[in-house]
VOGU-3710 file (C-alpha; in Angstrom, 3 decimals, decimal comma):
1> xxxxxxxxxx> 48,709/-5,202/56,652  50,761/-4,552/53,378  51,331/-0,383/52,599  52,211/0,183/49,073  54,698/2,854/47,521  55,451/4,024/44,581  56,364/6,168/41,551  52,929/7,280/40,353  53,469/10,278/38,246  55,715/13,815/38,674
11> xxxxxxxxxx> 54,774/17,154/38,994  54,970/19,949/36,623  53,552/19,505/32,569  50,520/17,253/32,271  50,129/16,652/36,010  50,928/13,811/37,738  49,522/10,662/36,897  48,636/11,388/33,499  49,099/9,237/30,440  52,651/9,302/29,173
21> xxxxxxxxxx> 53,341/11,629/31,904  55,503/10,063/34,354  53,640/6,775/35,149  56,058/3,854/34,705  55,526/1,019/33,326  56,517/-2,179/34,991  55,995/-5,761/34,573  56,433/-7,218/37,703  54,351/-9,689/39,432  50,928/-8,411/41,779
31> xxxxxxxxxx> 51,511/-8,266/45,620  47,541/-8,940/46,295  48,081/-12,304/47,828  50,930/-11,410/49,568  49,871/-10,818/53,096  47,914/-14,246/52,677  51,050/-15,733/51,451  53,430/-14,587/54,541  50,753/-15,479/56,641  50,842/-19,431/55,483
41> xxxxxxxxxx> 54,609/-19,002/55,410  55,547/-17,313/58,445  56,025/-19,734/61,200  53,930/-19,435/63,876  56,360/-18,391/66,919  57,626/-15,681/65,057  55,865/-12,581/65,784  52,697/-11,922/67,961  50,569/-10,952/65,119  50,918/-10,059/61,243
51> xxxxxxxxxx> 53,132/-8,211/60,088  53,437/-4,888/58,849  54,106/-5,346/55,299  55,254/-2,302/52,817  56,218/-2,938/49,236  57,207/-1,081/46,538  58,764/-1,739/42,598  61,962/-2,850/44,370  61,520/-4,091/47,968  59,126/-5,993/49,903
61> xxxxxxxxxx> 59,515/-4,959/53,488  58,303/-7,437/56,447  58,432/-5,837/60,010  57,061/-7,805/63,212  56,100/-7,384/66,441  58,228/-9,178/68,887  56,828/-10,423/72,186  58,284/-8,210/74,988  61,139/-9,668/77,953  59,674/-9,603/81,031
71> xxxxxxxxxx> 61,396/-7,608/83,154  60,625/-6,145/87,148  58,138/-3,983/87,828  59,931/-1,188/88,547  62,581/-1,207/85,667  63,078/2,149/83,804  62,503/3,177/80,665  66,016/3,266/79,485  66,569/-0,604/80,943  63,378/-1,376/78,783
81> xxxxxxxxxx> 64,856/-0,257/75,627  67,806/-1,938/75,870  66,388/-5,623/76,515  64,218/-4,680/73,711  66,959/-4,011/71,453  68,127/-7,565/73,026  65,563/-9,612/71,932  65,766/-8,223/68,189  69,172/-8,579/67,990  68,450/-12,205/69,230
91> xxxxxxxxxx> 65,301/-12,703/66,908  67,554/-11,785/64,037  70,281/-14,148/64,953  68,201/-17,272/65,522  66,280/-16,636/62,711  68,664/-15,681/59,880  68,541/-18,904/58,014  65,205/-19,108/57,977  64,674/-15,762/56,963  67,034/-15,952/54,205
101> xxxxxxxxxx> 65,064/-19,328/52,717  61,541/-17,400/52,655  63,028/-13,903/51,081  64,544/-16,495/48,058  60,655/-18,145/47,968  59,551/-14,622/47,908  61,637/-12,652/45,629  61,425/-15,970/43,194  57,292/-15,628/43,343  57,185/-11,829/43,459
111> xxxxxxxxxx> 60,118/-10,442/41,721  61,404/-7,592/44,444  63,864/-8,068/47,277  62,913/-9,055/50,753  64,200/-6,736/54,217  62,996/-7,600/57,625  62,915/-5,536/60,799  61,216/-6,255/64,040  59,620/-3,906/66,361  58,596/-3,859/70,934
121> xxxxxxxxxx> 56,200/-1,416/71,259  58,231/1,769/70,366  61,606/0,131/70,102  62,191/-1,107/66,261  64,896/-2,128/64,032  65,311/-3,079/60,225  68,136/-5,456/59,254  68,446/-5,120/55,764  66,917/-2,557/53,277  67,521/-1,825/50,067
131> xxxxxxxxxx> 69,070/2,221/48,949  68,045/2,764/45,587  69,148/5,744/43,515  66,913/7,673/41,770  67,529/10,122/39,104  65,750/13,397/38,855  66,643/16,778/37,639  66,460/19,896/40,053  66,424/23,291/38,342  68,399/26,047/40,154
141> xxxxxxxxxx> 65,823/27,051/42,748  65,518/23,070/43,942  69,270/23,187/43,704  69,631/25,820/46,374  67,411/24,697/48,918  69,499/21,359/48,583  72,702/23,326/49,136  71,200/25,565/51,711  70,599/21,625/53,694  73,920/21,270/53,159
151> xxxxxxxxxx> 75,499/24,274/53,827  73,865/24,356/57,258  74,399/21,139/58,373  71,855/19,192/58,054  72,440/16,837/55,271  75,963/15,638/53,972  75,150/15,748/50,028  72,772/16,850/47,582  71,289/13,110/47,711  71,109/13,000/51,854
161> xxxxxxxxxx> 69,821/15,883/51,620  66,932/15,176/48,953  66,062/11,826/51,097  65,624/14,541/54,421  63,289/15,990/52,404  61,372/13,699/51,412  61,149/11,831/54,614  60,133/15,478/56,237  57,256/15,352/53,442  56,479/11,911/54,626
171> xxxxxxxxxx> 56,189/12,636/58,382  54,393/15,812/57,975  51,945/14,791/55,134  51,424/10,976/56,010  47,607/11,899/56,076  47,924/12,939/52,639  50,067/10,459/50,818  47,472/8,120/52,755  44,586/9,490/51,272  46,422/9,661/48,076
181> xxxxxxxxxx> 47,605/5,809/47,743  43,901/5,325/48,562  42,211/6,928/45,991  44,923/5,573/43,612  44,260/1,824/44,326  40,295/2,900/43,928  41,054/3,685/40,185  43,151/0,403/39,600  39,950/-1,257/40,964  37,675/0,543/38,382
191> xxxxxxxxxx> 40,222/-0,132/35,452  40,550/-3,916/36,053  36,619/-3,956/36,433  36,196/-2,591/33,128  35,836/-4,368/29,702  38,959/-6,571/28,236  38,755/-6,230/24,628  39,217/-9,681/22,573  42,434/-9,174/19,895  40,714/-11,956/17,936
201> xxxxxxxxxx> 38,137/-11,141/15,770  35,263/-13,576/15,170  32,608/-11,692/13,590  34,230/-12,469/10,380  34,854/-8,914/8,991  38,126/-7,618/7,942  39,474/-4,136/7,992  38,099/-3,105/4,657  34,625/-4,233/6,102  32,298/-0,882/6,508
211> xxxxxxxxxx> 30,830/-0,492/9,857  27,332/-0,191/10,654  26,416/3,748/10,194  25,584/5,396/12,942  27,834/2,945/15,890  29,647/5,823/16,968  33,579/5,873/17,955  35,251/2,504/18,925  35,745/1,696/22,674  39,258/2,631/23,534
221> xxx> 41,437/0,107/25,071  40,823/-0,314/28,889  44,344/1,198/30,721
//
């Protein structure tokens, strides 16, 4: 299963998602064969079935299910948790080098970082993941429900609190932002259906050439 993030536009002026309106550019290599990749490259033992794979411009994160310990019949809930928290800690031990040799594969084939985390049932864990700053601007109104976070409690900083936010936005509106990546990766689809224009002419005729009258405006360039 591979989830996908990402910068796709901001609000305010032009809306987001608009031409020259916030979507950024990048250059980096497609993730569609990625799950198919892992899934060749994985070893076998590893994790009970595939993992839960979310990648964005900088990070490609890879988190696992873990086959439970077996454990008594009657052991409690708080027991449970801790030999869950066991076995990842020993999953990520025994399989550090390993893990380290397919992140270099992958980061060399897909250009982002690789993090791992493993999960039992509700118990998970993510070893390494990437904190990336990112730069916005907050006019005063933004500003002070930032402060008020901080002022109260809740968040040490401007920036911890910003990330609060935006996780609350992520918990609360999941359905949404769902919906949304959705209907974004439909209109990738369309565009790379749609007609690649040739740069090379071979018709013959040069720019001082008159068109035919009557063939309307020229097909724009496909996004």
């Amino acid at each position: 299963m591979v989830g996908r993030g990402g910068h796709r536009g901001r609000p305010g002026r032009g809306g987001p998602g608009r031409r020259g309106g916030g979507r950024v550019p990048t250059d980096l290599p497609g993730t569609d064969d990625l799950a198919g990749w892992l899934a060749g490259r994985l070893p076998d033992g590893w994790f009970t079935g595939a993992p839960t794979v979310t990648v964005d411009r900088e990070e490609i994160l890879v988190v696992g299910e873990l086959p439970a310990p077996t454990l008594d019949e009657g052991t409690d809930e708080a027991a449970r948790a801790a030999a869950a928290h066991g076995r990842i800690e020993r999953f990520r031990e025994e399989t550090r080098g390993e893990r380290m040799e397919v992140a270099r594969q992958a980061e060399h084939r897909y250009g982002r970082k690789v993090a791992w985390g493993a999960r039992i049932g509700d118990v998970e864990e993510l070893f390494t993941t990437l904190s990336v700053p990112v730069m916005t601007r907050l006019r005063q109104p933004e500003r002070l429900v930032l402060d008020t976070l901080v002022d109260a409690g809740v968040a040490r900083s401007r920036s911890d609190a910003l990330a609060w936010a935006v996780a609350l936005v992520g918990e609360h509106a999941s359905t949404w932002l769902d919906e949304l990546r959705g209907a974004m990766s439909a209109v990738d689809d369309l565009r790379a259906r749609g007609p690649v224009l040739d740069d090379t002419d071979t018709s013959g005729a040069s720019d001082t050439d008159t068109p035919d009258q009557g063939s309307g405006d020229g097909v724009p360039p496909q996004g």
